[in-house]
N, C-alpha and C positions, 0 to 999 in steps of 0.2 A: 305404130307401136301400140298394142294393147295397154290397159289400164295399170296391171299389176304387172311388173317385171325387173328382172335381176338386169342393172346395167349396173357393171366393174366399174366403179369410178376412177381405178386406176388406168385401165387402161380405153376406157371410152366401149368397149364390147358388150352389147345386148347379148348375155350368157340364156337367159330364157324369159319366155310371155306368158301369162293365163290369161284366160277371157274370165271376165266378168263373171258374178252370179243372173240368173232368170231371176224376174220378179216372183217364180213359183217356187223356184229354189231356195229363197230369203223366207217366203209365206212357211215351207216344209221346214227349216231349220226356228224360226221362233213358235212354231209349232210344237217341235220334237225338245226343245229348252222347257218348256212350260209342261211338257209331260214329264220329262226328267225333276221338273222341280217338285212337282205333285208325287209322283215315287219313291223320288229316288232322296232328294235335297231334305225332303219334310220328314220320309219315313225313316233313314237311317238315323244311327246313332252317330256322335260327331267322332268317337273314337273309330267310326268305320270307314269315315270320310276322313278324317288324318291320316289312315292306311295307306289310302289310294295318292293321295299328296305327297304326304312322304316316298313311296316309289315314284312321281313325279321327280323331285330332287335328286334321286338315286340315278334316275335314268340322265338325268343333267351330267351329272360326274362317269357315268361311263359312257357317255356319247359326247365329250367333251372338245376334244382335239377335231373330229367334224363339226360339232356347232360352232367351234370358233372361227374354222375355215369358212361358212356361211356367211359369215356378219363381216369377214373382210372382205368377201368377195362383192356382198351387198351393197355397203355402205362406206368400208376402206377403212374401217379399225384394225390397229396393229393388232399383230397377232396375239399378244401378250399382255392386253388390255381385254383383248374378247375371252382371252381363257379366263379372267381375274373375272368379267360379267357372268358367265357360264358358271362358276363357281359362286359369286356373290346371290346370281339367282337361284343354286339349286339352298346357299342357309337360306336363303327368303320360304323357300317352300316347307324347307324341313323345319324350320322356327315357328310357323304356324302349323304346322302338324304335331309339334310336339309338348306347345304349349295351347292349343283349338280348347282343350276342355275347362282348362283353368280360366282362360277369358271368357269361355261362354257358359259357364255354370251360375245357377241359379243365383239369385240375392236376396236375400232375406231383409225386410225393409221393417224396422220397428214403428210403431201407431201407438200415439196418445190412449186410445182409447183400449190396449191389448189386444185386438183385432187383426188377423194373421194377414200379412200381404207380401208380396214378393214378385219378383219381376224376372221375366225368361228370356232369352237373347235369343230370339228365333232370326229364319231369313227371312226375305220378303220377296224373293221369286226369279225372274229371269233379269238378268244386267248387261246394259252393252257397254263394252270396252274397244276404247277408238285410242290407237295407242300410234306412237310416232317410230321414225328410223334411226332415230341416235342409238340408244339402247334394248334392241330388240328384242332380246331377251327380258332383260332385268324388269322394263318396264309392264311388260305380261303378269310377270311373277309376282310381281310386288299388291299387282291388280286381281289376280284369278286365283294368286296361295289363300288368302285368308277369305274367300268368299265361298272357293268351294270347300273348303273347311266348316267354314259356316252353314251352307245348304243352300245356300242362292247358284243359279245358275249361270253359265257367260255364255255370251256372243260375243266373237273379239272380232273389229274388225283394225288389220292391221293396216301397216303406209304403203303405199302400193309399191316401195323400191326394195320391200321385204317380205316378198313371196314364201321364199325358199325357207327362209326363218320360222315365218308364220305357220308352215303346212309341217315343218320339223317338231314345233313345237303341239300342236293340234296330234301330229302320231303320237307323242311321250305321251300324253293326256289318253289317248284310246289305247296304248300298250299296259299302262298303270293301271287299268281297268275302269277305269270313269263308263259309264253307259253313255249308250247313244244320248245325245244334245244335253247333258253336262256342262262339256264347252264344245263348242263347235267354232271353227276358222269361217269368216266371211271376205268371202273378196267381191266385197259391195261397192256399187256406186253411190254416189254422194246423196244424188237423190235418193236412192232405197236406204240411206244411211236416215236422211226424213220421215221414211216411211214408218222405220222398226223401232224410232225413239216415240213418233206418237203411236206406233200400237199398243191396244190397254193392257196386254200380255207382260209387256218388256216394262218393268219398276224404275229402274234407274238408268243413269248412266255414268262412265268416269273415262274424261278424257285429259290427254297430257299431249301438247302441242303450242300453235300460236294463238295469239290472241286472237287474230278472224275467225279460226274453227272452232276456238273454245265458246267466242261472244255468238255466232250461229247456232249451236249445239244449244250451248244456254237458252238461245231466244228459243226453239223448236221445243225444249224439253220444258220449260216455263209456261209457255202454253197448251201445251198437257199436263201440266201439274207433275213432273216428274223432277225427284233428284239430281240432281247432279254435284261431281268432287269435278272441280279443275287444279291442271296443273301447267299453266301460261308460260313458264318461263321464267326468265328474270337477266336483271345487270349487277350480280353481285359485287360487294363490294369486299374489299379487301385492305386493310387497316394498320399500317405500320406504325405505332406510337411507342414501344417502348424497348427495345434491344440491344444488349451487347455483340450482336453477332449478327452483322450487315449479312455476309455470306449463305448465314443460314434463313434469313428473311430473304433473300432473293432465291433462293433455289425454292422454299416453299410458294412464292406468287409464283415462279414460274411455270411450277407444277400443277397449281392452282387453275393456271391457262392455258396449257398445253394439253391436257390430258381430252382424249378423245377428240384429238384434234383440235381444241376448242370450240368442240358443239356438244358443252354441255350447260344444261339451264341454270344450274349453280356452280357454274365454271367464277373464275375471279377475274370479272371481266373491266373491272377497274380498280386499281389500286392508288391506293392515297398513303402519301406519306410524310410524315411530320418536316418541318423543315430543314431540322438542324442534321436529319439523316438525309433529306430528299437529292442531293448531288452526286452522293459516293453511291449510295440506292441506285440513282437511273443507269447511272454510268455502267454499272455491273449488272443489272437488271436485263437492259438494251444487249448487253451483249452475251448474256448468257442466252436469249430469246433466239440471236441472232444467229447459237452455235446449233440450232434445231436446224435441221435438215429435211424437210420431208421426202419421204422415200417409200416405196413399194410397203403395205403393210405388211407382208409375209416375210419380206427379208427379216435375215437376222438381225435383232436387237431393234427393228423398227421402233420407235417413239412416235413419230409424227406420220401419219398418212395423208392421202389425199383427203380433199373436203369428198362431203357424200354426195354430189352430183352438180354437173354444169350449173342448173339452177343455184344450186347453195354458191358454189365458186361466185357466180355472177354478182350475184345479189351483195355479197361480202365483197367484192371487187369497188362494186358502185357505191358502197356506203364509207370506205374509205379514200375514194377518190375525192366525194364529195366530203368530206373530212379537211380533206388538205386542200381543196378548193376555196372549203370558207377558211380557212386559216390555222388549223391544225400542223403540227409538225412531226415528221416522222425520225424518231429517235434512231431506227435501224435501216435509215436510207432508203433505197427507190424499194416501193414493194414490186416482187419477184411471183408471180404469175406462170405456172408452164400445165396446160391441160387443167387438172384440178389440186394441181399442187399450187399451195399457198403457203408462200414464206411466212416465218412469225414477223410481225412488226409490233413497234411500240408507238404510241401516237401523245403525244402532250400537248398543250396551251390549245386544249378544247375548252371551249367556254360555251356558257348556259343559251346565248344564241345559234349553236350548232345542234344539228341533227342527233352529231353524234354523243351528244349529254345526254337524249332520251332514249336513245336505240341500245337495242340488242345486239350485240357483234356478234355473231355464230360464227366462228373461225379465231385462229389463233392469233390474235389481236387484242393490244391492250391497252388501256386508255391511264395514264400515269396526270396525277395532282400533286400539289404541292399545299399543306395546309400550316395553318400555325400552334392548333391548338386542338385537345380532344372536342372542343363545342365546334370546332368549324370543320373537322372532320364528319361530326355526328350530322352535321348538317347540310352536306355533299352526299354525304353516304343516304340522306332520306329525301334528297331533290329528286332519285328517281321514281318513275312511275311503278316501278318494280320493288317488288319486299320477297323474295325466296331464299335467299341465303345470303352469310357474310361471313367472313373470316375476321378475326382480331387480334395482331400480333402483339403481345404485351406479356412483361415478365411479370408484373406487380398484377397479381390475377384478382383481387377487390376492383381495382379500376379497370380492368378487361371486362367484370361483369358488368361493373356501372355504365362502360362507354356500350359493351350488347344490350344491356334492358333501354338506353332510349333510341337504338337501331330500333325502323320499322320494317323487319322480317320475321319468317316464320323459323328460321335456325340464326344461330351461332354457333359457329366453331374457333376455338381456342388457340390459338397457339400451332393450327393445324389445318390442312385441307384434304378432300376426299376423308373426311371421317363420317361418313354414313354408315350405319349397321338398321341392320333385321330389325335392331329392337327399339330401333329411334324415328317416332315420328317422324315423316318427311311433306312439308308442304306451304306453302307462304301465303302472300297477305298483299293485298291492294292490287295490282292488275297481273300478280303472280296467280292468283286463282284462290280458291278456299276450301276447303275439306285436307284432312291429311289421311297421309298413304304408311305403312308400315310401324309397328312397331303395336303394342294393345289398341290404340287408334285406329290404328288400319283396317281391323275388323269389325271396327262400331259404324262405320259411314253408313252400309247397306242394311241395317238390323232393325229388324221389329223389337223393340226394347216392351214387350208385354206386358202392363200391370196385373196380378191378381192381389185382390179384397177381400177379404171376410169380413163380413158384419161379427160384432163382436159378441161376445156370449153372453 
């Protein structure tokens, strides 16, 4: 099997292959980026480069019901989730098209001495984007709406089990009118992926995956002195301390963990919950998990699909075996296994000598505590190596903020999960990665923030 190719996770079928790019082929596209930036990126106006973005977004919402059928067929997202991404990434596009002049317009900086100075939000040239297969789309979006807005250029290169996505979404970009190497699709080898972070052409880079390619990418762009935004991952936590409505705190953890099959980086991959609710919690929790079925992502009413490929099943197979090898117990009985479907299970009386305290679960799988107090919650909740997101269930919203300001993540969400928008920084802290992606943030990572000076009169 070639490098980049569409295997069905649902039903195990290599759908299609591409080969690789030539080393002359990667040379001719950060080539054709770096003239696009010189042109096209530096000479227009940003309201002419929102045009083009904003038809970006437009083409998202009429090519909709095919993109979605892409990304289930890639990676096994329900159907009904890909249309929700498909739409979540075409406001990503049109939010930074329609607000590009207000974030990047001039600033006028006052001086002691009356001396005019001010500062321009320019780009700074060509960018590569190493983007992963959970969210093929949104993840693009989030990375190439506000950059080509700004006047930098991309080079994306995508997961190699998201061909089809990658080369759908590279046409919306040249149908919108973007010029040649704007952004251009790479279907790079790892090596050539070394190659194009240290060429002096290519300014930054922003990657969203594991910790191995992100600490790689880092060490390689480090020593060329280049940028980089990561976005690692995480084991988010999830925070039962204060409710009248058990019911309603288990439906939001479980949604929390189910969503995208649970492979997402700020999925709520461990929940804690106070004591005096922790029995009537697992009991209804365990088995609301248990009523998940996963099934074909294109049936109707799919919720849960397959994992997104043998490797992910495997790896998520191994990590709860050894789970319950060292002493972990499984809340929702034998885990259920069939091709790359994976049952939801719940795991408790994991303790701090287990794998599974530091690991990531990528699959719908959840790790349930029992605590006694908001300090010993706060203090479970910051034993992991990870800080990207948390949820905080709590009616008394003074002590929901106090228990999120001594969380060490990069979000808090309230009372709620899946609350991500356009307009809300997204990005964590300690081996989640650092830089943020969306929201006015999102378009400052890449930017020449320029001073001018006047000597005063």
């Amino acid at each position: 099997m070639l490098a980049y190719a569409v295997v069905n996770p649902t039903t195990g079928e290599t759908v299609a292959e591409y080969p690789t790019m030539t080393d002359a082929e990667v040379s001719q596209a950060i080539a054709a980026a770096d003239d696009a930036y010189r042109s096209w990126g530096r000479k227009t106006t940003v309201a002419e480069r929102a045009a083009l973005v904003q038809r970006v977004a437009d083409l998202h919402l009429e090519r909709r019901d095919e993109l979605a059928h892409i990304i289930a067929r890639e990676m096994g997202k329900p159907l009904a989730e890909a249309l929700e991404e498909v739409d979540f990434s075409a406001d990503i596009y049109s939010y930074y098209a329609t607000n590009g002049e207000e974030f990047l317009k001039q600033e006028e900086i006052p001086t002691d001495d009356g001396g005019r100075a001010f500062v321009r939000r320019e780009p700074i040239g060509v960018l590569l984007g190493i983007m992963p297969w959970n969210f093929p789309y949104y993840q693009v979006a989030r990375f190439a709406g506000p950059n080509l807005v700004l006047g930098n250029t991309v080079l994306l290169k995508h997961a190699e089990q998201c061909p089809e996505s990658a080369l759908a979404i590279a046409s919306m970009m040249k149908e919108a009118g973007l010029p040649e190497g704007a952004y251009t699709n790479l279907f790079a080898t790892h090596d050539q992926v070394a190659d194009i972070i240290a060429d002096p052409r290519v300014q930054a880079v922003s990657v969203t995956g594991s910790e191995r390619a992100g600490a790689a990418v880092a060490q390689i762009a480090g020593r060329n002195l280049k940028k980089v935004v990561l976005e690692m991952g995480g084991s988010d936590v999830l925070l039962v301390l204060d409710t009248s409505d058990i019911d309603s705190a288990v439906e939001t953890a479980a949604a929390g963990r189910i969503g995208n099959t649970g492979q997402a980086c700020n999925a709520s991959k461990r929940v804690v919950v106070l004591d005096k609710y922790f029995d009537e919690f697992a009991e209804k929790f365990s088995a609301t998990m248990s009523a998940f079925a996963p099934t074909d992502p294109t049936a109707e009413g799919a919720e849960l699909g397959p994992l997104s490929s043998e490797k992910a099943t495997a790896n998520l197979k191994q990590q709860v075996d050894a789970a319950l090898a060292q002493g972990a117990t499984s809340l929702t009985g034998d885990i259920k296994v069939d091709g790359n479907f994976f049952s939801p299970a719940v795991l408790t009386d994991v303790t701090p000598d287990m794998d599974a305290f530091k690991e990531e679960l990528f699959g719908p799988v959840a790790v349930l505590y029992k605590v006694s107090s908001d300090e010993e919650a706060v203090r479970l909740a910051n034993s992991s190596p990870f800080g990207l997101g948390s949820v905080v269930i709590c009616e008394d919203e003074e002590r929901a903020i106090k228990v999120g300001s001594e969380l060490e993540v990069g979000m808090v969400f309230i009372n709620g999960v899946n609350l991500d928008a356009a307009q809300l920084p997204f990005g964590g802290v300690k081996r989640s990665g650092f830089g943020r992606e969306l929201g006015r943030f999102g378009i400052e990572e890449f930017q020449n923030k320029k001073t001018f000076r006047f000597a005063p009169k």
